[in-house]
C-alpha positions in Angstrom: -25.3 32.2 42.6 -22.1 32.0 44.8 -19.2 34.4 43.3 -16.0 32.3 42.6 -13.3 33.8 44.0 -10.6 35.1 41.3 -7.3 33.8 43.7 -4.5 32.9 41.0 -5.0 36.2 39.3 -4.3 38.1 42.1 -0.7 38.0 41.5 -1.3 39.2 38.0 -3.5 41.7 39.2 -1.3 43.3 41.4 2.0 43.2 38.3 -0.8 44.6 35.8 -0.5 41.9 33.4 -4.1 41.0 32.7 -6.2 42.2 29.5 -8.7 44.8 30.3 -11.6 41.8 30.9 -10.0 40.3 33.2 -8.9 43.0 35.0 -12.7 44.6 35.1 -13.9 40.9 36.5 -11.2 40.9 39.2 -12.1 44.5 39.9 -15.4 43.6 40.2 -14.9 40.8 42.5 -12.9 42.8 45.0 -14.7 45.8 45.1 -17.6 43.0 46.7 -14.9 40.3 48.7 -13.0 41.4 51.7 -11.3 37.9 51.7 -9.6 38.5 48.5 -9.2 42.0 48.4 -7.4 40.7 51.9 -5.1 38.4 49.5 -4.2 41.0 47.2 -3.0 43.2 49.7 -1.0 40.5 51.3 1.0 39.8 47.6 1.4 43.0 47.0 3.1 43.9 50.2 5.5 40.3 49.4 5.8 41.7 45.8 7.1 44.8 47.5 9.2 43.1 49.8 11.0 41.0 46.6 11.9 43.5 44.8 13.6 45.3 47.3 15.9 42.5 48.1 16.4 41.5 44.5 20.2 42.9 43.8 20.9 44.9 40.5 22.7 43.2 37.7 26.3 44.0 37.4 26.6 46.4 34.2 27.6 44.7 30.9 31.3 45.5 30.2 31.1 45.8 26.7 34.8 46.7 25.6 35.7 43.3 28.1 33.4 41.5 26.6 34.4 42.0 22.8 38.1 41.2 23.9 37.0 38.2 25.2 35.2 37.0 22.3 38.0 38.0 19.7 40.3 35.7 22.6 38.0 33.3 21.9 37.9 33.4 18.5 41.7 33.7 18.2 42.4 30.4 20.1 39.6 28.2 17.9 41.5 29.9 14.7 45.0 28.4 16.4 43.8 25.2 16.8 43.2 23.9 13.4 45.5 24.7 11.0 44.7 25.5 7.5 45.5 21.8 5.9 43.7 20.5 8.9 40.9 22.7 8.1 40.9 21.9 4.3 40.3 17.9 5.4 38.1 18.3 7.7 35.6 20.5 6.0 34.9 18.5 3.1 34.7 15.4 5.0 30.7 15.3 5.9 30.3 16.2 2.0 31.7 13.1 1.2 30.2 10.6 3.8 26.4 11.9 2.9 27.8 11.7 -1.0 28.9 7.9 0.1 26.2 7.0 1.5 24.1 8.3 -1.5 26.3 6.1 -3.9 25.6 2.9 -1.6 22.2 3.9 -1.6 21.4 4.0 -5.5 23.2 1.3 -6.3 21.5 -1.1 -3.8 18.5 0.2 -5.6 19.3 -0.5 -8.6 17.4 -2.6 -10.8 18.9 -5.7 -11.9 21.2 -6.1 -9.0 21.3 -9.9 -7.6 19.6 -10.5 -4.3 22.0 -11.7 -1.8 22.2 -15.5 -0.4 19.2 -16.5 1.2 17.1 -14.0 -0.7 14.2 -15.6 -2.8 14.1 -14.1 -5.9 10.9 -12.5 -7.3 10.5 -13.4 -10.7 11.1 -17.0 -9.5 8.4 -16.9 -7.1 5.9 -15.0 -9.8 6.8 -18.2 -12.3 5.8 -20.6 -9.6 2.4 -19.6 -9.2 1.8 -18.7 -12.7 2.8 -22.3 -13.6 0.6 -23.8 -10.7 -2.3 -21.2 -12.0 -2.2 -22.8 -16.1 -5.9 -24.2 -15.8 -7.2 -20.8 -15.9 -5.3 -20.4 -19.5 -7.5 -23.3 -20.7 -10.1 -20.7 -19.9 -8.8 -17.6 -21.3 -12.0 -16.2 -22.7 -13.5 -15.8 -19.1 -10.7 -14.4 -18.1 -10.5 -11.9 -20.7 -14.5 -11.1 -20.2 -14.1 -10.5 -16.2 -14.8 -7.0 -15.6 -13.2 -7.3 -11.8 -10.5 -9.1 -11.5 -11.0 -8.7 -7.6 -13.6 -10.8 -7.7 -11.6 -13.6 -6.2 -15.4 -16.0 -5.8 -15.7 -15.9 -9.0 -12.0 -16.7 -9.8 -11.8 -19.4 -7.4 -15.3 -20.7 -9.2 -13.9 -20.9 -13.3 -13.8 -24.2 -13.5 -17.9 -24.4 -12.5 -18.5 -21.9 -15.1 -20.2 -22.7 -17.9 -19.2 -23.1 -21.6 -19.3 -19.8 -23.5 -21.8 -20.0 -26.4 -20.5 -19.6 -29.8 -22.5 -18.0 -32.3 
């Protein structure tokens, strides 16, 4: 069997940064492929090359830097004063409380469905008054042990008389 050759880890053979598997496969492969071990060489000479031209971070200022965040601080304390502050502050409070209110009371039972709305107990009369044969035959009804047994249902009028003894 051919040996695949192991070319994006190189990179990460060469910076260290594979687990000890994976660097014992690599090993393994180069120890036996010129072409590769060829590759490595050739990114760790460029890895070389990088970091040499890489410039050094300027060093962190730190006494600059903590003036210019108590600057900072200073100006956004300047811009709102402290009635300004005491409006603003409260202000999503009470549009999430608002909106709550608006909410619950839309939900609330009882409340009249706007224009153009049926309304539900109107629509549950109508087909209760257009169902009153099956009242006739209550005692089926009553005896049904499925109710979502719509054949059967649909059928009550086929059904025969209950026997009375």
């Amino acid at each position: 069997m051919k040996d695949v050759h192991v070319d994006d880890l190189l990179v990460d053979h060469v910076r260290g940064d594979l687990d000890v598997a994976e660097r014992d496969r690599v090993g393994a492969h180069l120890a036996v492929c010129a072409e590769c071990r060829a590759t490595r060489e050739r990114f760790a000479a460029l890895l070389t090359e990088l970091a040499r031209t890489v410039p050094a971070p300027p060093p962190i200022h730190w006494g600059a830097y903590r003036a210019e965040l108590r600057e900072r601080l200073a100006r956004r304390r300047g811009q709102a004063g402290p009635v300004w502050r005491w409006l603003v502050q409260p202000a999503p409070a009470l549009v999430a409380a608002a909106l709550v209110v608006a909410l619950v009371v839309a939900g609330l039972p009882g409340t009249p469905p706007g224009p153009g709305v049926p309304d539900p107990l109107a629509l549950d009369n109508t087909i209760l008054a257009s169902r009153l044969d099956m009242i006739a035959r209550l005692d089926v009804v009553q005896r049904l042990d499925l109710l979502e047994d719509f054949n059967v249902i649909n059928e009550l009028d086929q059904l025969p008389e209950p026997s009375k003894s």
